[in-house]
N, C-alpha and C positions, 0 to 999 in steps of 0.2 A: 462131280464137277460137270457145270453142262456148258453149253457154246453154238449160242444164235447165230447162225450165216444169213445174211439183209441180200436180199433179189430183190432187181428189177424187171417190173412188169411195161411190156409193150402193149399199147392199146388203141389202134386204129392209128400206128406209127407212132405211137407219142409214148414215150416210155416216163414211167413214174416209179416212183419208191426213192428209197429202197423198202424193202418189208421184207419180214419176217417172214415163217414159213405158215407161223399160223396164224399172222395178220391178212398173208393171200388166201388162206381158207375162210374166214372170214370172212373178205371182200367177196369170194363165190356165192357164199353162201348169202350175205346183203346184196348178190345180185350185180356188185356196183362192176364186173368184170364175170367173162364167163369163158367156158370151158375151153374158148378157141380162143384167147389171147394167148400171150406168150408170155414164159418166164425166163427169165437169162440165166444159168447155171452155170457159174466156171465162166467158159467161155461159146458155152454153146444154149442156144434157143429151144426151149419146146412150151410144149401147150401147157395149159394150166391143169388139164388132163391127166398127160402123163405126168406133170409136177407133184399133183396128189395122189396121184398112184404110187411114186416114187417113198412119199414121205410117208402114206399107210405102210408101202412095203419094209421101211426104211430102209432108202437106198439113197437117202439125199448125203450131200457128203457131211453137213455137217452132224448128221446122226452118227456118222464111220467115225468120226472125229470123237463125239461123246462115249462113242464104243471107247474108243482108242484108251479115252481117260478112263474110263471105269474101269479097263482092261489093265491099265497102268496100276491105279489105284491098288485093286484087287492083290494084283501081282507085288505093288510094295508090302499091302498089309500083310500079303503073306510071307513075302521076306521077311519082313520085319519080329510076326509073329516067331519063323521057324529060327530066328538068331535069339529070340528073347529066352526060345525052349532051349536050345542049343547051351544058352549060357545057364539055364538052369539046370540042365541035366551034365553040365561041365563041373567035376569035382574042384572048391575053392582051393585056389591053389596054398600050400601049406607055408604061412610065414617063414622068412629065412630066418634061420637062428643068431641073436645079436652077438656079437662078435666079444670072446671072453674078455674082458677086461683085463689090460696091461697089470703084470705085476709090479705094485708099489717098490719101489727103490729100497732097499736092505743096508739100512745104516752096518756100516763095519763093525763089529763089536768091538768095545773099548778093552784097551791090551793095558795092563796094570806094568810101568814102568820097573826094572829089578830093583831091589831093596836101595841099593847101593847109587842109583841114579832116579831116587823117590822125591828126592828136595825140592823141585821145581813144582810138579803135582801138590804137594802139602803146601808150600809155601802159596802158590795161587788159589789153594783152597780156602786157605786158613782169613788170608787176603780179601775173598769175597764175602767172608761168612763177616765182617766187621767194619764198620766205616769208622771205628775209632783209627785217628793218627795212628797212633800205637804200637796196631797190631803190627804194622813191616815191621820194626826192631823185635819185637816179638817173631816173627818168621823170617828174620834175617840170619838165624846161626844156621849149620850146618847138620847134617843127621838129626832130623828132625821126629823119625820115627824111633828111632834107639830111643832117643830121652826123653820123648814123650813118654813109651812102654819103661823104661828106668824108672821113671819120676814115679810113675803110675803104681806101678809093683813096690816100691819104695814106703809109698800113702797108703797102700792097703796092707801092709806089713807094720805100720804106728813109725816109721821111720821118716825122716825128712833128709830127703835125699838133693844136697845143692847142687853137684856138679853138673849133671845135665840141663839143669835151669835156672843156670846161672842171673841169666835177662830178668829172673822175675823176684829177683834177691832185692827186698825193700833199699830205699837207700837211706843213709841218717844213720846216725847211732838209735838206740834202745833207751828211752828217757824213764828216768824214775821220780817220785815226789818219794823224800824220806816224811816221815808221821812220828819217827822216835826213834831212840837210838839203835833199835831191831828190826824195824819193823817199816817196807817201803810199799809203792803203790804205782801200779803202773802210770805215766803219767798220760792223759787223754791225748796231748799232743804225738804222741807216738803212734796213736793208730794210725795217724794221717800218713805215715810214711806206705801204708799200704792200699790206698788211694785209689792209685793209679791202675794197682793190679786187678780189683775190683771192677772199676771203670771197664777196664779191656774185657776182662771174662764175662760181665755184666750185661756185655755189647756184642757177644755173638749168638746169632741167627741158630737157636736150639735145633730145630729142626734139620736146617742144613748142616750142623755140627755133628748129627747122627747120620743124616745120608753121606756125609764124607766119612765117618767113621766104616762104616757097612763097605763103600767102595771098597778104603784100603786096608780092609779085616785081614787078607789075606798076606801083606807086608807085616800088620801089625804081629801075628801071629807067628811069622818069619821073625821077626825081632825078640818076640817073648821065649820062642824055641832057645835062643843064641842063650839066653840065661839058665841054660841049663838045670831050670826046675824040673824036678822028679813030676810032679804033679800040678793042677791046674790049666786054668787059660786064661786067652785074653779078656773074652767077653767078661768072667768070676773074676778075674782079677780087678778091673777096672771097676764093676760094681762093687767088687768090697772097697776099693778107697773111696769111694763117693759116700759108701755105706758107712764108715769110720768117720767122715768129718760129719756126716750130718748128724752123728752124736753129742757132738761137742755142744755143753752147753752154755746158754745166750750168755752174757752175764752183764746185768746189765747195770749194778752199781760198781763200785770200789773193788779192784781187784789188787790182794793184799798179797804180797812178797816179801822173803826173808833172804838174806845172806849167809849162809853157814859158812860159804868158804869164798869159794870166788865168784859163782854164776848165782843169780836168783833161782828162787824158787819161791812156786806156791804156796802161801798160809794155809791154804785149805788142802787138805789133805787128799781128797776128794780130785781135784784138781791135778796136785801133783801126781795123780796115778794115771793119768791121761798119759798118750804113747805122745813122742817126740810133735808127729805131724799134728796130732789134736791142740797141742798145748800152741804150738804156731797157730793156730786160728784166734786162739784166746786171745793171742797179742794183737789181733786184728784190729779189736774192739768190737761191742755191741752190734755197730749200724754194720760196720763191712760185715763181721761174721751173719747175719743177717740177710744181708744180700745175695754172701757166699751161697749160704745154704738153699737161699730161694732158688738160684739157676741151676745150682749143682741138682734140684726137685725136678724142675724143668728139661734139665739136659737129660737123665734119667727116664724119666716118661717116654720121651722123645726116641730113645736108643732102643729100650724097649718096643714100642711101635716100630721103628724101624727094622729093627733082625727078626721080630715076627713076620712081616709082611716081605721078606727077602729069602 
């Protein structure tokens, strides 16, 4: 950084400039002023003499002043230099470690209601898994695990067990078409009477009918103990009645009955050797038994996948 101070020069009384210091060397030296004028300094006079002796020596002030900057100057660059070392020979200081993250909230685990106060739990399960009307009269009775595990052990045994599922007892009589004086036929308008029951079982959610199943294994298992079987379970009991009606088979013409005594029975022989619960399908007719069998494939699958991945 540099810094010109302007003097004025006296010259036979008549003062002129301002000029520079080495506009007045100059002027010496063109002669146009000489060794005995005067230069105004500050506030004091001297010759042009000692002016340029001053400024070879440098002792003018604006020379002190140019020190002053370079002095300044020097002094910041080296400030400046010995913070830039300073911060490189200063170890980075080491990131503060991010703050563990908050443990996530711990759902309560689900407490399985006792056997005996299960009804409510089933009954809104059973509820969600169907949007047929239906199904509430269907989950409106009471001990709803007993006669389900009842019914169930009942079907896998070839038995058709009514008391416990009473709700799902077709309604109507049992219709026959006579063919001759021996010899009857179911009549088609009969299957209709089992409709409904289709419709409903048809209409629940397989998948969720096995995650609620898995839920209340541990109830269902409590209910299956209460019957006093030597041997077995729930999960082998359940799969053999499913296993037993998907045998039953389709039939899809004329299904032929005789009277020996009081109740029908099958013409076919074949037929009448079916266990109680099979032969109940048969009376379904073709299309429900049909249907039966598809969801009863479905639900299976489903239960399956389920207790493996549980």
């Amino acid at each position: 950084m540099s810094y010109e101070e302007k003097y004025t020069v006296s010259k036979r009384g008549q003062e002129e400039g301002p000029y520079t210091a080495l506009e007045i060397i100059d002027l010496l030296r063109q002669k146009a002023i000489s060794t005995i004028h005067k230069v105004k300094v500050k506030q004091d006079w001297m010759s042009v003499s000692d002016f340029v002796d001053k400024h070879e020596l440098g002792e003018l002030p604006e020379q002190n002043i140019e020190k002053d900057f370079e002095e300044i100057e020097q002094e910041a660059s080296a400030a400046q230099e010995a913070a830039e070392e300073e911060k490189e020979s200063e170890p980075e200081p080491e990131p503060e470690p991010e703050p563990e993250p908050a443990p996530e909230p711990v759902e309560p685990a689900f407490v399985l209601p006792l056997l005996n106060d299960s009804d409510g739990l089933i009954r809104d399960g059973l509820v969600s898994l169907s949007r047929h009307e239906g199904m509430n009269q269907w989950a409106a009775v009471n001990d709803l695990i007993r006669k389900f595990v009842g019914f169930t052990n009942g079907v896998s045994e070839g038995r058709v067990v009514r008391n416990p599922v009473e709700i799902l007892a077709p309604r109507g009589q049992f219709l026959v078409a006579q063919l001759d004086e021996e010899i009857y036929a179911i009549d088609p308008k009969s299957y209709d009477r089992y409709d409904l029951f289709v419709n409903i079982f048809e209409s629940l959610d397989s998948e969720g009918a096995a995650e609620l199943y898995v839920l209340v294994l541990p109830l269902l298992d409590q209910a299956y103990s209460e019957l006093g079987l030597p041997n077995g379970s729930m999960n082998n009991t359940l799969f053999a009645a499913i296993g037993r009606l998907l045998e039953v088979p389709v039939m899809a013409g004329e299904v032929r009955l005789t009277q020996p005594v009081v109740m029908y029975e099958f013409e076919d022989s074949a037929l009448e050797r079916l266990s109680p619960a099979q032969k109940q399908v048969i009376r379904m007719g073709p299309i429900n038994t049909q249907r039966l069998q598809r969801k009863l494939s479905e639900i299976s699958r489903a239960l399956r996948l389920a207790l493996e991945t549980n």
